[in-house]
N, C-alpha and C positions, 0 to 999 in steps of 0.2 A: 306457534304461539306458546308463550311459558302457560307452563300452569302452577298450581298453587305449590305445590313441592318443590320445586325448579326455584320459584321466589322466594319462599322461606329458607333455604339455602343458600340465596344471595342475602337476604337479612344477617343470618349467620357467622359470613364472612366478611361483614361487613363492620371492620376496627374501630371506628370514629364512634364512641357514644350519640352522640346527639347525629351524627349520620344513622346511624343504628337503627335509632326509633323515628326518625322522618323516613328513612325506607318500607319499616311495619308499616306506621301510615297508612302512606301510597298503596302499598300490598290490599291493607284492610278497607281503602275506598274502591280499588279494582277488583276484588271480593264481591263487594257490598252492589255495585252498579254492574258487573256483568263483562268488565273488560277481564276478566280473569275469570273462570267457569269451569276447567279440567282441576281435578284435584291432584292428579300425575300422571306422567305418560309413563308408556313402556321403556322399560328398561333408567328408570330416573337413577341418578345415583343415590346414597345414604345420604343424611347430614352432617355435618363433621364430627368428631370425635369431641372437640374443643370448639368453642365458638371463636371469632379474631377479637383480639380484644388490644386495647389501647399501652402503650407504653407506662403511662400513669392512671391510678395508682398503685402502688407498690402494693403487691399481693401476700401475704403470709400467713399463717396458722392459726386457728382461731384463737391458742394458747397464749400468739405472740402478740395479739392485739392490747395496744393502750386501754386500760378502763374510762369510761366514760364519764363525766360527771355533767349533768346538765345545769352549770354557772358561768354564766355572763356568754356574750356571743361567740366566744370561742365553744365552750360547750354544744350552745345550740346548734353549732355550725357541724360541730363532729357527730352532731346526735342525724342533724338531714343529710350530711352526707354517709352515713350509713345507712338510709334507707334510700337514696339514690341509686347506692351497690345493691342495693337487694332489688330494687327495679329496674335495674340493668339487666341482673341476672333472669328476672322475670320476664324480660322480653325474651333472653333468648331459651330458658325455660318452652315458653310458650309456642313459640315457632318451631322449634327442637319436637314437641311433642307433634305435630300437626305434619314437619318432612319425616321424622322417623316412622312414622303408624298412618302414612301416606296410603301404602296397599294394604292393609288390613281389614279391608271389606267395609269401613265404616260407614254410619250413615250421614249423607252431607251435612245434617241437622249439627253429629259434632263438631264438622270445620267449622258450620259459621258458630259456634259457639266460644271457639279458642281463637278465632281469628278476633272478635271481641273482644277476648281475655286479652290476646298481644296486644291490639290497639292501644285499649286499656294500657298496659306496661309501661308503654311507650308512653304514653303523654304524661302517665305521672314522674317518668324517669324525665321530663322537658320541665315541667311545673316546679319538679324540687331543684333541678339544675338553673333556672330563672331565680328561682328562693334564693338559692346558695350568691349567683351575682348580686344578687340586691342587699346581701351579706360580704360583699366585698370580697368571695371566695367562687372555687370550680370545683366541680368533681376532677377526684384525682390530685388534690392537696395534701390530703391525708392519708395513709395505709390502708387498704382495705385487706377483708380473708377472703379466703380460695374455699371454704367448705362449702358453700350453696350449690358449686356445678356439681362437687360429687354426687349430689342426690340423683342426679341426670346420668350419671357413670353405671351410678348402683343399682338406676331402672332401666336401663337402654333397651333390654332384652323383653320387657317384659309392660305392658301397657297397664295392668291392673294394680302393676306395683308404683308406676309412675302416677296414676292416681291418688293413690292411698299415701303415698310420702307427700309429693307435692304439693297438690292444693288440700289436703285432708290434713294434712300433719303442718304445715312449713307453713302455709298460707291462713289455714288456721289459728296458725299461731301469734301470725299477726293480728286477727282481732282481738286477740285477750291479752297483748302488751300493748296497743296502741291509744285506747283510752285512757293509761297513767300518764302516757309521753302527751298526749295531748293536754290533761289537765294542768301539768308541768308547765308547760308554753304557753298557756292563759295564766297562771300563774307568775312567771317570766314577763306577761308582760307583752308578749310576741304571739300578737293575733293572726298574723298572715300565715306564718308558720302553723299555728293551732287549726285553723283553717282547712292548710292544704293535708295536715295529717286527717281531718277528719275526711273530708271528700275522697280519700284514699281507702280510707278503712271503711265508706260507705260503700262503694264500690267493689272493694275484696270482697264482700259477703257473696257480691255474683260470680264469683270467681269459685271460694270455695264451694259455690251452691252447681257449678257446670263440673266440678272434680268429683262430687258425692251424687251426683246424678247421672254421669258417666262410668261411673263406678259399680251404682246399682243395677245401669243396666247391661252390663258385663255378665254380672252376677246373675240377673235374672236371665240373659243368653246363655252363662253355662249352666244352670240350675245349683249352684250356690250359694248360703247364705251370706248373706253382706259382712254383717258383723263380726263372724269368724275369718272369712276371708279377710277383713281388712286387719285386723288385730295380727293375724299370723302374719302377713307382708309385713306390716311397720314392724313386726319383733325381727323378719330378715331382715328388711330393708331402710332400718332408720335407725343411724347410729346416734343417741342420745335418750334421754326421759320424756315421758310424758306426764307433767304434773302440772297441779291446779297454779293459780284460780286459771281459770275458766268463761270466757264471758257467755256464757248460757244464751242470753238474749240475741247477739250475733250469730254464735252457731245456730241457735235454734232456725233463724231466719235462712240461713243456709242450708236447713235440713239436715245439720251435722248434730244430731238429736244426741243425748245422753249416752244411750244404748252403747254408743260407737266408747265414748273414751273413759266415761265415768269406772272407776275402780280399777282403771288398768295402770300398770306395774310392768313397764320396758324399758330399758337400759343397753 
């Protein structure tokens, strides 16, 4: 019988966008009801290096990306299909985390918390890809960047750092930009759109709230404090700044309290 490692490894390799996240799915209802119950067998292989990924869109440099400007439906168009790529990526984020740190002793309690997260991924990478057709457009019309997997590169080795970047830094960071993008598209005029950004950014809160509670209790299994542990990862491990604003009220809800980011200075 596959177990949950085995299948998040076909997730993985699995090219087709929209095949991508109806395979998480399936994974996260066979999870959830018991047709799937081993979290790996003996001798499973790794995850991939690289997830498969689709022929389009053209992948390039964060430098080389077009600027965005959020006017008329072209705009809107390039604004959700940039968070389509970042839910892409989050799918395979998500399952990457759950095949790599397969044998690490965890307790089942993490899988099904990230198996959640992926599910999650997944249907909002289908929700904004529905948006996009009702816009007369696909994912994969436009350029996307290549920086999101590096974070996954730059933790492979290391589970506390894959916390601390990804949902504590990355996923964080989508609650304190997604409330202007949303006021922008009620603004615009385009309430569907405003909509599925907000159900999205309702939703990330449980995400970054299962990255800063897996995280604590790392900390609290090595006798660590959080805080400093997490500041010195993100200073190895996350190539950029960390600066305001801030949406206090989301993180707060997440447990991603002050303590963690307020005053900090990494580049």
């Amino acid at each position: 019988m596959q177990n949950l490692s085995e299948r998040a490894r076909m997730v993985l390799r699995t090219g087709d966008p929209r095949a991508k996240a109806a395979a998480g799915r399936r994974l996260a209802a066979d999870w959830r009801d018991g047709t799937v119950t081993v979290i790996c067998g003996a001798g499973s292989l790794p995850p991939p290096g690289r997830p498969a990924r689709p022929d389009r869109p053209e992948l390039r440099l964060p430098r080389d990306m077009p600027r965005r400007r959020l006017s008329g439906s072209r705009g809107r168009i390039a604004l959700l299909h940039a968070i389509a790529h970042i839910e892409l990526n989050a799918i395979d984020l998500a399952w990457d985390l759950i095949a790599r740190f397969a044998h690490a002793g965890l307790p089942r309690a993490f899988f099904d918390d990230w198996v959640e997260v992926a599910a999650d991924e997944g249907r909002h990478f289908t929700l904004l890809n529905e948006r996009l057709a009702e816009l007369e457009a696909a994912y994969g019309d436009l350029p996307a960047h290549d920086g999101l997997w590096q974070a996954a590169e730059d933790t492979a080795h290391d589970l506390a750092a894959r916390l601390a970047v990804v949902p504590m830094v990355l996923e964080a960071r989508g609650l304190d930009v997604t409330p202007a993008m949303v006021a922008k598209l009620r603004r615009a005029g385009d309430e569907p759109s405003a909509a599925l950004l907000q159900l999205i950014l309702d939703e990330e809160i449980s995400h970054v709230a299962a990255g800063r509670r897996w995280f604590e209790w790392l900390c609290q299994r090595d006798g660590v404090e959080p805080t400093a542990r997490w500041r010195a990862l993100v200073a190895n491990h996350f190539k950029g700044v960390l600066k305001p604003p801030f949406n206090n009220e989301a993180r707060n809800q997440a447990g991603m309290t002050a303590k963690y980011y307020h005053s900090i200075n990494l580049c």
